[in-house]
N, C-alpha and C positions, 0 to 999 in steps of 0.2 A: 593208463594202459600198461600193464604189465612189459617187463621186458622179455623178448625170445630168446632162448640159448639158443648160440652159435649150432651150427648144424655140424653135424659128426660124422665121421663113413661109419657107414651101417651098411648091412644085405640089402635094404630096404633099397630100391630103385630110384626110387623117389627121392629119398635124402642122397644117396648118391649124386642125382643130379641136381641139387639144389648146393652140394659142395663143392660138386664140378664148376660151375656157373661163380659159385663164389669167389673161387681159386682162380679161376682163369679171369674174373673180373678185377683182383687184386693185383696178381700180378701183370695184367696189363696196363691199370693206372702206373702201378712202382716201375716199369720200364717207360711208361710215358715222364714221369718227375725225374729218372735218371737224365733223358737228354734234354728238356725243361732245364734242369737245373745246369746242365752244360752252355746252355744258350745263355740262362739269367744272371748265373752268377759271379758278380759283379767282380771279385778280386780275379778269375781266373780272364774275364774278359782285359782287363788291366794287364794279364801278364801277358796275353797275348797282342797287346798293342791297337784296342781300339777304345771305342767311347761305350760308357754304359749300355748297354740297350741294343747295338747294331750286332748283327750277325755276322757280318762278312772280316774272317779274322784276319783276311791280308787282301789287300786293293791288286785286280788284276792289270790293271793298267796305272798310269803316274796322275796324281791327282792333282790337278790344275786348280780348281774350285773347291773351296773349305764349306762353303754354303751358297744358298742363292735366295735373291731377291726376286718376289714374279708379280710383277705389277699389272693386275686384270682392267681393262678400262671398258667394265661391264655396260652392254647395250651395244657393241661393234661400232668403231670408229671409222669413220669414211676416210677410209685411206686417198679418195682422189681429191678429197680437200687439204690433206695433212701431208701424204709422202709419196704421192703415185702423179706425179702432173702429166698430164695428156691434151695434151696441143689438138692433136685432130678431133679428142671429143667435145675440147672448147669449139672447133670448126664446125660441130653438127650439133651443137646446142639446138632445140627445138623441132631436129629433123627426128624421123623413126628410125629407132635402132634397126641393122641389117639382118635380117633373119639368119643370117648362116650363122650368127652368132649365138643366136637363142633359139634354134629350131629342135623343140625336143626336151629342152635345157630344163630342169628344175627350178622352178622362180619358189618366192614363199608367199604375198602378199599379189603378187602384180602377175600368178598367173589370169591368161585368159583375156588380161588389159592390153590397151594399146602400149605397147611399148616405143616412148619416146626416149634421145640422148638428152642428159644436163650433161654442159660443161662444166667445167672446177668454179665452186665459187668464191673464192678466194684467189689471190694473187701467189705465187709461189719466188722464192730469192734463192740465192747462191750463196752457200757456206761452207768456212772450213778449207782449207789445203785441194780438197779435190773437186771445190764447186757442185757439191751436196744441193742436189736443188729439192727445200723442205718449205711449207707455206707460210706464210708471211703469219700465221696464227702460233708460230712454234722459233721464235727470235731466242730464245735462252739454248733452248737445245740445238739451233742451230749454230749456237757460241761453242758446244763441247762436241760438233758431231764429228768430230775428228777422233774422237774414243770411241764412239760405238759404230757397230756394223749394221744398217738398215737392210731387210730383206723384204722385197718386195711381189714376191713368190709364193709367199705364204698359202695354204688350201686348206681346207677343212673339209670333213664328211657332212655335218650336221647344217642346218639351215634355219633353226629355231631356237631359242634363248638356253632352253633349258638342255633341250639334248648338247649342245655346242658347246655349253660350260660343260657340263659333262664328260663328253671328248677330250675339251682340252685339256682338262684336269688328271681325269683316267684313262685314256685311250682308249676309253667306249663307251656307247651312247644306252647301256646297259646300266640300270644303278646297282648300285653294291657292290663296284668293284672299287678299290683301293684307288685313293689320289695320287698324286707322284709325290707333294710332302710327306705322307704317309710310306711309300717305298724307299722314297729317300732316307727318312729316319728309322725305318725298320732295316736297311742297310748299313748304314752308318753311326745313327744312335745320333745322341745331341752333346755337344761342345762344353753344357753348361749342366752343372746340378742342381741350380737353382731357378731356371727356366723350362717351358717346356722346349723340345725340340724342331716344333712344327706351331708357328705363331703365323695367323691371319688379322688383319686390320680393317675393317669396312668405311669408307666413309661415301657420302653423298652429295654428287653436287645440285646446288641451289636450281634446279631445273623443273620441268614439269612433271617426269613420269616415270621415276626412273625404276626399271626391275628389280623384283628381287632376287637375293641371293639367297641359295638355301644349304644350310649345315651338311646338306651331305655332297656338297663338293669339296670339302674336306674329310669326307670319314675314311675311316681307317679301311673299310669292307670287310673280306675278310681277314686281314693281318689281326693280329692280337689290336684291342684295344687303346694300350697305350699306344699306339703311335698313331691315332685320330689327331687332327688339329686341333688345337687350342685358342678360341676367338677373344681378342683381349676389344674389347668397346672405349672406343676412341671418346667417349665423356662418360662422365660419370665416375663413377667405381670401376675400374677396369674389367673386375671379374664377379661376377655377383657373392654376395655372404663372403669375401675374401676376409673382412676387418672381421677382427672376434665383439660377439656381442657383447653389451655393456655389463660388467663387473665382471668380465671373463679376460683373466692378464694369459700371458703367454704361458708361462710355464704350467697352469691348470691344460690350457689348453694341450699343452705339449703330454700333458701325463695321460687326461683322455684318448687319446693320437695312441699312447704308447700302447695303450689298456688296449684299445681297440685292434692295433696291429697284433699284440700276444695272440688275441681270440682268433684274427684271420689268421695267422703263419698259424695254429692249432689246430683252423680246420683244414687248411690246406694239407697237413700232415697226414690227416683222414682220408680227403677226397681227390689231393694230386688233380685239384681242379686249375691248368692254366692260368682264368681268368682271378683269380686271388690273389697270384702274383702281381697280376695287371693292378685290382683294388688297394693291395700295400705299397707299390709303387707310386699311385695316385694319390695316395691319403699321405705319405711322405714329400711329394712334390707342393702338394696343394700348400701344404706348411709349413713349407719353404719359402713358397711364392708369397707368403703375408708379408713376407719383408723384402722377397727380391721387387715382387712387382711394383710397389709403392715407390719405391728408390729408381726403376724404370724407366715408371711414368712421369717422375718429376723431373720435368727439365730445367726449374728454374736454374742449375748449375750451368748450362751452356750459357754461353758468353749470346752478347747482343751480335756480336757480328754473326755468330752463327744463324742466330733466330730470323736476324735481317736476311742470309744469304737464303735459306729456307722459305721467308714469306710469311712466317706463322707464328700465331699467336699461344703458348703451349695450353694445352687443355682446348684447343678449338674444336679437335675432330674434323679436320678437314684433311685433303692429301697429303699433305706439306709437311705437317703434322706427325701422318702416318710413317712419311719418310723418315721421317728426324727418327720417329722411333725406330724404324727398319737399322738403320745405322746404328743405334746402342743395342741393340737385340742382336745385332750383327759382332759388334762387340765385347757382348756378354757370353757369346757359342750359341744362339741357335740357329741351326743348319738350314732349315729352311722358313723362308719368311715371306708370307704371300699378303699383297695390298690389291683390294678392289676398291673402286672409285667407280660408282653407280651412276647412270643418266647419261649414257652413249647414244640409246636407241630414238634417232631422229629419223621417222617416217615422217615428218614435216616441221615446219620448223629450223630446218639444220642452218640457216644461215643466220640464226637470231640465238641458236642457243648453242654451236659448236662454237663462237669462237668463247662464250664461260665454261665449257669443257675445257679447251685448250689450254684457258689461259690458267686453272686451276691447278693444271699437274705438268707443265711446261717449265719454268721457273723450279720449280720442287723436282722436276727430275733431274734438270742439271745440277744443281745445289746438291743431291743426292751424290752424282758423279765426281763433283769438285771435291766431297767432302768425305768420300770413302778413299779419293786418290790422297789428298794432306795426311790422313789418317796410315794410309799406308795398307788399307782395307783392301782397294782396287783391284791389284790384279790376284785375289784369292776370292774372290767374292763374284760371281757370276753373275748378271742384271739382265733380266726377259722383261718386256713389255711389247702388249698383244691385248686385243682385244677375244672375242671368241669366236666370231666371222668377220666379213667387208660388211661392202655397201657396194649396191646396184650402181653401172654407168649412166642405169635408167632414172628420169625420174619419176618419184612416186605423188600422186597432187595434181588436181588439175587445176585447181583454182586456189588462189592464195598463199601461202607459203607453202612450200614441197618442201620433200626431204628424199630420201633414199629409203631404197627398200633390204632388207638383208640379201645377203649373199657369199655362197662358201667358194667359189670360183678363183679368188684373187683376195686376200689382204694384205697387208703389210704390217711389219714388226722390228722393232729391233731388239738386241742385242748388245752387252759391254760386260765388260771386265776378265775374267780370269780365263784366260787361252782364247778371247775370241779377237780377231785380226779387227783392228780400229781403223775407222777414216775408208770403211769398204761400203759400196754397195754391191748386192748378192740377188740375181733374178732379176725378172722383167717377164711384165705382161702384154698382151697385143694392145694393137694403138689405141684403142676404144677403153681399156679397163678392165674389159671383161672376164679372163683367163687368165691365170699364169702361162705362160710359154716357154720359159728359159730358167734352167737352172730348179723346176717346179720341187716346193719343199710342203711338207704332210707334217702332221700332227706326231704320229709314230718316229718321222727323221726327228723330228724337235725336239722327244723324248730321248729320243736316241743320241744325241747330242749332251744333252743332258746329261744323262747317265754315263757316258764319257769324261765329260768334265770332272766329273767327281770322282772318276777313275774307275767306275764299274762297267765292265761290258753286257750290255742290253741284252743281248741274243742268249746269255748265262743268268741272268739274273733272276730268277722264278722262286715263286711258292707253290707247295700243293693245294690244287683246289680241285673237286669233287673229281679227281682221280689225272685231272693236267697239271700242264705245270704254267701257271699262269705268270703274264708277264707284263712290265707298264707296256710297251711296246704290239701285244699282241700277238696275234699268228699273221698277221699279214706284214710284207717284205717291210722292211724298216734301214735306213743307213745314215750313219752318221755324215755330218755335214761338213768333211773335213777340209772345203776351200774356206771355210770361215774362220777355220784355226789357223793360231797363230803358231 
């Protein structure tokens, strides 16, 4: 096809407005790659004192938390087996729940049924300096729970698997909105050139059924691309096509990489498209990563006492595992590091297969705690664990083993390390389980804490999206948690 000459001004109306359109199309890209290039590039971010990639050129608050670890214990953990003990619901084991308590109330699986009370099944003990009363299923973490802060308060919007990660993740039950690793790293950029900045870990325990997880509670939404998380697979090859194929050595590889970046910064030159900085960015991480991540994953360097303190075997793929690596990733700069541990959701069952939940990531969370304090990691490193809803006081089963039913009313979670007050408990629900009561904490406050920590104020922090200013936080009220700080 022949080529067009450029269109010219002419009388002609026609070519007039085909110049007009031209011009005003040009130069609206070259004023879009002017402030692009104010965001992207990289020495002037440097002179201004942050990390590659993050926008925000000066912290409006003091930054307590250099990154955070968020450990999801996907399927919702029945907090009244683990960290909510209730004496009088152990009293009415078997009797019917009181309707003023569920009159009206949102159930997910048990509307419409009889609602009956289980009491805790399991036994609950006394830990720690302040007599932390945490279940007889959680002995390790009851050794260090004098560093973290248990909230028992916890509320959520959602009531089902997938909207609830959702939530927790993005502070809305809307997809396509941005994660908070994604906010976090589109704020502050990542610690390391050779890692991504936003690394997730999945692993799964040996259970019957456990959910899945889907990539887009990591996605970027709408922020630019590179700051989407990056899923490293806990066996196998960490990342797929990572290793270069056979009779391909590095440096061919490196020259194709190079070849290939000329051609994109060339076309970006043309099109002042955004997203091509996003693709040079990628294509320069990705082969980096041949040699960062390999050296990552290989643990064989930790010492046996570590691996003993851990529990795990390297290359298993289990939590413990995932931990260990949370800590060298922690290490190496990346800002934020999210671990799921699948197979929480016990609608029956929960007394035969919570305590191989507990005992999988119990030992591996304190190990985690011990081992970020010797390291000297601790108090700059901030630690969430949280499931994505509770669990019903009800129970769910009428014949053979029960379990619980989901429930956004009351969970429990805690909290450690960088600015949060250790050896606390924070909230409290009515006697049954049912509600939070005291001290009630939201998704949005948890965000908002968050964001705090790292020294960004929540209620300022936005992007433009289809003409708002969107925020992790939301339009609805949000506040930081600050009897939890230290």
């Amino acid at each position: 096809m022949p080529n067009r000459p450029p269109p010219v001004w002419t009388d002609d109306p026609q070519s007039r407005q085909i110049a007009r359109r031209t011009f005003l199309g040009k130069t609206a890209h070259g004023l879009g790659a002017v402030a692009l290039a104010s965001l992207l590039h990289e020495s002037r971010l440097h002179a201004q004192g942050i990390a590659p990639g993050g926008i925000l050129k000066t912290l409006p608050l003091p930054q307590k938390a250099k990154r955070v670890i968020w450990m999801t214990m996907a399927g919702g953990p029945s907090q009244l087996e683990l960290f909510d003990y209730k004496p009088k619901l152990a009293e009415m084991d078997g009797q019917p729940m009181p309707g003023s308590f569920t009159k009206g109330q949102q159930l997910a699986q048990l509307q419409g049924q009889p609602l009956i009370c289980q009491g805790p099944q399991f036994k609950f003990r006394k830990f720690g300096r302040n007599q932390t009363e945490l279940s007889e299923l959680l002995p390790h973490l009851g050794s260090v729970v004098d560093d973290i802060c248990l909230v028992r308060s916890m509320t959520t919007d959602a009531i089902n698997h997938d909207p609830a990660h959702m939530f927790m993740n993005t502070g809305s039950q809307i997809a396509g909105r941005p994660s908070m690793g994604s906010w976090i790293t589109y704020g502050l950029g990542s610690m390391s050139k050779d890692l991504p900045g936003f690394v997730v870990l999945i692993s799964t325990g040996n259970g019957r059924n456990p959910q899945p997880v889907s990539a887009r509670q990591w996605s970027n939404g709408f922020l630019p691309s590179r700051f989407q998380g990056v899923q490293l697979r806990s066996k196998g090859d960490p990342v797929l096509y990572l290793t270069s194929p056979a009779g391909v050595s590095m440096a061919t590889q490196k020259a194709d990489v190079e070849a290939i970046q000329a051609l994109n910064r060339l076309h970006s030159n043309t099109t002042f498209d955004p997203e091509i900085s996003t693709r040079i960015a990628q294509y320069e991480m990705a082969f980096r990563m041949q040699t960062s991540v390999p050296e990552l994953m290989d643990v064989q360097g930790e010492s046996a006492e570590t691996l003993e303190l851990y529990g795990c075997r390297p290359g298993d793929g289990s939590f413990a595992s995932n931990c260990l690596l949370a800590r060298r990733l922690a290490e190496r700069g990346s800002r934020f590091i999210q671990l799921y541990h699948r197979d929480w959701d016990h609608h029956s069952l929960l007394r035969e297969e919570l305590p191989l939940r507990a005992a999988e990531v119990d030992r591996a969370c304190a190990a985690l705690i011990t081992d970020l304090k010797r390291r000297g990691l601790f108090e700059e490193t901030l630690l969430v664990w949280t499931g994505e809803f509770g669990r019903t006081p009800m129970k769910q089963g009428d014949k053979g083993p029960v379990g619980r039913d989901h429930h956004n009313k009351a969970m429990s979670m805690w909290l450690a390390g960088a600015g949060i007050r250790s050896g606390m408990v924070y909230g409290a629900t009515d006697d049954l389980g049912y509600a939070a009561v005291k001290n009630v904490v939201t998704v949005h406050d948890l965000h908002a804490t968050l964001l705090h920590l790292l020294g960004i104020r929540h209620d300022a922090f936005t992007y433009k999206f289809q003409g708002l200013d969107a925020k992790l936080t939301g339009v609805e009220a949000a506040s930081v948690i600050h009897d939890i700080l230290s």
